[in-house]
N, C-alpha and C positions, 0 to 999 in steps of 0.2 A: 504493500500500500504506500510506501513510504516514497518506493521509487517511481510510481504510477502520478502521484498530489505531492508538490512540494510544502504539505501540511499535515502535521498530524490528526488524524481522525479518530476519535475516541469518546466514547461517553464520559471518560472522566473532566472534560472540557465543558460539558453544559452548564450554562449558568454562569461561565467567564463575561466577565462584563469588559468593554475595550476604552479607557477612558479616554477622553477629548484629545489631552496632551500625547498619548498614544497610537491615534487612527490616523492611518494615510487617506481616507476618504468615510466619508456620512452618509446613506443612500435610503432614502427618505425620510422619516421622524417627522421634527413640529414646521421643518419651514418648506422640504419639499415633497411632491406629490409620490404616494410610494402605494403599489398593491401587490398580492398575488392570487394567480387564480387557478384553478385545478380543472379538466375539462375532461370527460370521460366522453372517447370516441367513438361510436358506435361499429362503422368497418374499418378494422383495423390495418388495412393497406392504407388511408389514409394517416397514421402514424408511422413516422422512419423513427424506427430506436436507434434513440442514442445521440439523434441530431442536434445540435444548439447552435440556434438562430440568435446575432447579438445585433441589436437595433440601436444607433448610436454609441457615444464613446466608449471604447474597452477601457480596464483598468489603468494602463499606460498610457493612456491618451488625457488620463485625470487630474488635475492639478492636486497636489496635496494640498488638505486642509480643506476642503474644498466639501458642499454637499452639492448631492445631485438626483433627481426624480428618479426611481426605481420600481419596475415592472416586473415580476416573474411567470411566465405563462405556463404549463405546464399540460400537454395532451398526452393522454393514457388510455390503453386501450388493453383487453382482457376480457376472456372469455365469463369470469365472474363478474366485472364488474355492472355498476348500475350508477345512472345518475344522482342517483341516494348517497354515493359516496364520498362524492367529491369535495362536499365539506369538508366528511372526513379527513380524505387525504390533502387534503388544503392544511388544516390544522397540524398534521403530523410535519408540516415542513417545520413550524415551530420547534420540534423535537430533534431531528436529525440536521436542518443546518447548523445550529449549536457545536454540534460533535467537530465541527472545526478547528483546529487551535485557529484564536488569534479574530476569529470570525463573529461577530455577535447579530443576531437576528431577535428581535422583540416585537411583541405584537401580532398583528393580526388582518386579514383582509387589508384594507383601505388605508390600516395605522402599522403596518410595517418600518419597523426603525433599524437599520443595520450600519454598522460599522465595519471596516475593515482595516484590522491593525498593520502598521509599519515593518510590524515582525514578519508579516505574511508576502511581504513586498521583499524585504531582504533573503527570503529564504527561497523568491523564486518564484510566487506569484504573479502573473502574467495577463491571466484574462477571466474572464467571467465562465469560460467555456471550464475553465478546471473547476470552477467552483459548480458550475451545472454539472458535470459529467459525475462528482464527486454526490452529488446531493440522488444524480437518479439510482446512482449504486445502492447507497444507502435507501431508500425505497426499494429497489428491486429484491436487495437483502434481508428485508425486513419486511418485506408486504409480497409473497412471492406469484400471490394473482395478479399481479400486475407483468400482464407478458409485453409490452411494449409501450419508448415513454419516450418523448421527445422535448427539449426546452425552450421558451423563446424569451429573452432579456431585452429588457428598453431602460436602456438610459436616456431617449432621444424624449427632450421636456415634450414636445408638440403629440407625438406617438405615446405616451406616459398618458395622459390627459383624452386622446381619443379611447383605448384603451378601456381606462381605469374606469369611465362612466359606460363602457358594456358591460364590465366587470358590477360596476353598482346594480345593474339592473339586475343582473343573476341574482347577485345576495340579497336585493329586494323581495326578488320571487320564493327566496327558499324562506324570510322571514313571514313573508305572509300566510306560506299553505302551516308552519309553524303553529301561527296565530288562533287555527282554528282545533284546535284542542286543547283541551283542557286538565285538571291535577286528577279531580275527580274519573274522568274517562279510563284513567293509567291506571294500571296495576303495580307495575313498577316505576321508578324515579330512574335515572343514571347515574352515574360520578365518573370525574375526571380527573387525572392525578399530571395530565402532560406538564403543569406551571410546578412540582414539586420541585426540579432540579433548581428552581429562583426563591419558592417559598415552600419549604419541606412541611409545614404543619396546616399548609391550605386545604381546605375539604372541599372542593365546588361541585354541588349539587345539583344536577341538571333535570327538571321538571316540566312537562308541556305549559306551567304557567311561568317558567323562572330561568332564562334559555342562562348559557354560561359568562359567566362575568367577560369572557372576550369578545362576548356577541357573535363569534364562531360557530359554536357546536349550539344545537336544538334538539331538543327529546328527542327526536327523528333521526339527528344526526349519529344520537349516541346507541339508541339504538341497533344501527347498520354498522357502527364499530363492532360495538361488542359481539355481533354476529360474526363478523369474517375474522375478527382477530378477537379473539375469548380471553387471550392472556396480556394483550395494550391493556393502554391507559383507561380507556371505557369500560366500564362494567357495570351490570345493574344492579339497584339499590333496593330492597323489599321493604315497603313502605312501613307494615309493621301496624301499630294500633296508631290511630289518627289522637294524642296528646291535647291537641287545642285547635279549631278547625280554623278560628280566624287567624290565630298568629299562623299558622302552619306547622307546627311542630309535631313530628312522627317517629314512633321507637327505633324506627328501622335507618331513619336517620343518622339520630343522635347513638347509637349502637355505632355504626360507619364510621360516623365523627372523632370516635373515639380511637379507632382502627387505623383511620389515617392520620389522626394528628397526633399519635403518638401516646397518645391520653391526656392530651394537651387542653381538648375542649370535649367534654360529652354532652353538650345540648344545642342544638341550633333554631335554630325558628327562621323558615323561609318568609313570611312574610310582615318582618319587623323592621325596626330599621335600630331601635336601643334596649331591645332585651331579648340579649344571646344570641345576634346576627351571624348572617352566615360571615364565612371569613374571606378575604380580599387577597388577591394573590398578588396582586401590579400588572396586570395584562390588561385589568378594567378598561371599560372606556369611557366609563363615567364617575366619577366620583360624587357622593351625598358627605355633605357637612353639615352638623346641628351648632343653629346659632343660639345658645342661651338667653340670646340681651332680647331675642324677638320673639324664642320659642317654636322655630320654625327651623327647616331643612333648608339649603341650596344646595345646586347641583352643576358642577364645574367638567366638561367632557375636557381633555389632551389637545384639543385643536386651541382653546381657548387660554391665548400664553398671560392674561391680566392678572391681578390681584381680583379676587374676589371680594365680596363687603366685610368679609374676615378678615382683610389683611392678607391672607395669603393666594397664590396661585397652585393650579392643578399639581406641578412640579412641588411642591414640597408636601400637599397634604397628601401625594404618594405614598410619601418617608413614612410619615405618618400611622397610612391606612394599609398599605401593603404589607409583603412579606408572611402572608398566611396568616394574619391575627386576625382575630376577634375585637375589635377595635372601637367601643361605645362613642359615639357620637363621629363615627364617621364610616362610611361605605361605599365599597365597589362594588358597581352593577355594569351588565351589559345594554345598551340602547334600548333593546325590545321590549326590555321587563317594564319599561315607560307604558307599554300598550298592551301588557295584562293589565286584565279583571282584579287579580289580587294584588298590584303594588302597593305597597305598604298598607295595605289593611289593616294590619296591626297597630297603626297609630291614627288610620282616619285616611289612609291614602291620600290623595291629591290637597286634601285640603292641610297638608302639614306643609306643601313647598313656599317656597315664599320669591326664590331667586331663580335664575337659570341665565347663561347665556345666550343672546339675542338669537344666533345661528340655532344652538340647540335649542331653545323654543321653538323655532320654526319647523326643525325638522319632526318635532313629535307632536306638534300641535295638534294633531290630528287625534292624539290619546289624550288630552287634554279635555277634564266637562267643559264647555259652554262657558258656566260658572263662574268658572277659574282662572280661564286663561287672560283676565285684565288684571288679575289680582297678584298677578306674577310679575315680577319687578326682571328687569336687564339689566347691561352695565349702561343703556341709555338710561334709564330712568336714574338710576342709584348707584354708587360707588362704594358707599362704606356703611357699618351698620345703622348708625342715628338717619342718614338718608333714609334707607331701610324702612325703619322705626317710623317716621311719618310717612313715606307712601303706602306702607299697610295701612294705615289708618285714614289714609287718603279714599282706598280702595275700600274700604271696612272689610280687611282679609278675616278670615274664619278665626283664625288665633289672637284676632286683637278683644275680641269678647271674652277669649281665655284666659285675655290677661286682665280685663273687669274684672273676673269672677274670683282670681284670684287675689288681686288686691282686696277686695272686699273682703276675701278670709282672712287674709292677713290682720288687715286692722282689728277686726274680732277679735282673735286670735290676742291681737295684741293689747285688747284693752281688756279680754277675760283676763289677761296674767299679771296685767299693770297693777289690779281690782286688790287682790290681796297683800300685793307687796305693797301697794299707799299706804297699805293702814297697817302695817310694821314699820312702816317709816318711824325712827326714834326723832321726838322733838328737839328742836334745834334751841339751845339756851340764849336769851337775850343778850344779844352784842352789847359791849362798850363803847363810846366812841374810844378811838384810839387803835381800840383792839384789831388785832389780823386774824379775820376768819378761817379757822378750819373746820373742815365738812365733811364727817363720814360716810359714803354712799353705802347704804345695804349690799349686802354680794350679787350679783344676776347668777342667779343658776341657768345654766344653757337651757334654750326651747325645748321642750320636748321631755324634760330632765323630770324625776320623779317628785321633784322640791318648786315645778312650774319655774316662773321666771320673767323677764319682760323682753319681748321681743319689737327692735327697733325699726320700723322699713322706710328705707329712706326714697323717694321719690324726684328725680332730675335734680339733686343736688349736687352742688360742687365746693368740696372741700379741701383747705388748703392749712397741710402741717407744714407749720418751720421747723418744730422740731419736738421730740419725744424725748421725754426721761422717765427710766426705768429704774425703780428703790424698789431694793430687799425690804419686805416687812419685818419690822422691828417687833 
């Protein structure tokens, strides 16, 4: 192999990441257009194995440092195969271009991000064709019904962009026949274990209502895995006793969960978003953040390079939500689960979002109630959370009544506890003139606390310490 690729090829490479200061070239990610597509060909005299087609610049024609739009095409043809698979085997590229040294591939369909490191240049790398010929082996070697496979590569921007919107249309069509089945219809769930080599305690559970955090794989898709390949990444999930039907929580599950993540997490709940969420790998395509100051979700997709009203961008609440955790107040999802029936049902679905970016509003609009879709702020509308904070209130978003209800307990709350500490208040002895007042305050026992207490809630205030002094009691 060694003398065949002037790269080594090995499973123990997955998961190598190629950093910035590292890569001779960037081949798609956040600034240029990047997909791949898998194509299952019906007469297989129309596939030459083995061929690779390179449409615009080879590697040596690339300036270092440089990024550049990235195409992968892929025709396959086989006596087994079926258009059912080609998801599939779309996804699987995820797995074996990794085995590269020096090579990193991330992502998925449309959000393909690849680097190619300096190491791989020095050692002999030449053209894209070594890296095609290198990637249908490993297919051929590891999917052996695949009897014939041919590659086509575009680097060319204008060819990248024709392309990739035939490609959209495919992935359109397989999301929609997706769309029409349901949790209840299935007898079994799937799981996916391909994102383990980047986050080893990730569980992604794949359901006719809850396609896979990379928006890749669907019930369907995982399905037709697990059938031709029994011992991959797909396999199915026995749903087990239905636990809570709105959250979604199932034995058969949370049993899995426990199997894959080591015994890391044994409870999941598909359809929550802050108690016991699924776990997040970083393939996501979307990310959900819980704002505390408004009591609401935002939802930030990888195309979207701004700051969010949080202060932060996609790129660090990654760091964050990624890596196979479990991760309260924040979550990866795939695009579709926007247009299930149960997205977040467990908190009230649609009506907990409060933000999204402008582009991803538009493109899910469609799953969006009626209702909702003014009450949902942009980065047109809002920047930061106090913005936020008044255009819900603009809109009279669903959770600003939440937050009535709850101020209102609060004060209760706070004047039942105020009620008996007044009247323990010790009398204060008639001042002097002259005299320097000192003033005992009673102790606060914390909220909640067996001894009650007084609870303070402060309201659009702004407060300003100079300075704090801390004395040991005497």
């Amino acid at each position: 192999m060694a003398e065949e690729f002037p790269f080594e090829i090995s499973p123990m490479y997955e998961g190598e990441r190629v950093r910035k200061g590292d890569m001779y070239v960037e081949l798609g990610g956040s600034t240029k257009d990047g997909f791949e597509l898998v194509q299952v060909v019906d007469d297989p005299n129309e596939v030459e194995d083995g061929k690779v087609t390179i449409i615009g610049p080879d590697i040596l024609d690339m300036k270092e440092g440089e990024a550049y739009p990235y195409g992968m095409i892929y025709k396959v043809a086989g006596e087994k195969l079926e258009k059912d698979l080609e998801a599939v085997l779309e996804r699987r590229h995820h797995e074996f271009q990794p085995y590269m040294q020096g090579y990193m591939h991330l992502n998925q369909r449309y959000d393909i991000w690849v680097r190619i490191s300096k190491d791989m240049i020095k050692n002999g790398l030449k053209s894209f064709e070594q890296i095609a010929k290198a990637t249908m082996m490993l297919y051929k070697n590891e999917l052996p019904f695949i009897e014939k496979m041919e590659a086509i590569y575009i680097t060319d921007e204008e060819k990248v962009k024709e392309e990739l919107a035939k490609a959209m249309e495919i992935y359109r069509a397989r999301d929609e026949r997706a769309r029409a089945m349901h949790d209840e219809d299935a007898d079994v769930f799937y799981g996916c274990t391909l994102c383990q080599a980047f986050a080893p305690t990730s569980v992604c559970v794949v359901t006719p209502d809850r396609t896979s955090l990379c928006g890749a794989m669907t019930w369907f898709d995982c399905r037709a895995a697990a059938k031709v390949d029994p011992e991959g990444p797909n396999f199915p999930i026995e749903k087990g006793e239905c636990l809570d039907e709105l959250k979604g929580e199932y034995t058969g599950v949370n049993e899995k969960a426990v199997e894959l993540s080591g015994g890391e997490y044994d409870r999941i709940m598909l359809y929550t978003f802050m108690e016991y969420p699924h776990t997040s790998c970083g393939c996501f395509e979307v990310i959900g953040f819980y704002m505390p100051e408004v009591q609401a979700i935002g939802w930030v997709d990888r195309n979207f390079p701004a700051a969010t009203p949080n202060g932060l961008p996609f790129s660090s609440m990654a760091g964050q939500a990624g890596g196979g955790k479990q991760t309260l107040g924040f979550l990866g999802i795939g695009i579709q689960y926007f247009f299930s029936p149960k997205f977040l049902q467990g908190e009230g679905g649609w009506t907990t979002t409060a933000w999204m970016p402008k582009a991803l509003k538009d493109r899910v609009l469609e799953a969006i109630p009626e209702d909702m879709r003014d009450k949902i702020a942009t980065e047109e509308d809002v920047t930061d959370i106090t913005q936020l904070m008044e255009f819900m209130k603009k809109v009279n978003h669903p959770m600003v009544a939440k937050w009535a209800a709850e101020e209102e307990e609060e004060v209760e709350e706070a004047a039942e506890a105020a009620a008996p500490e007044a009247a323990a208040m010790p009398q204060m002895p008639m001042m002097q003139p002259g005299m320097m007042p000192q003033m005992q305050l009673p102790a606060f026992a914390p909220s909640g606390g067996a001894a009650g207490g007084i609870k303070l809630v402060l309201k659009n205030a702004n407060i300003k310490v100079e300075k704090i002094i801390l004395k040991k009691k005497e």
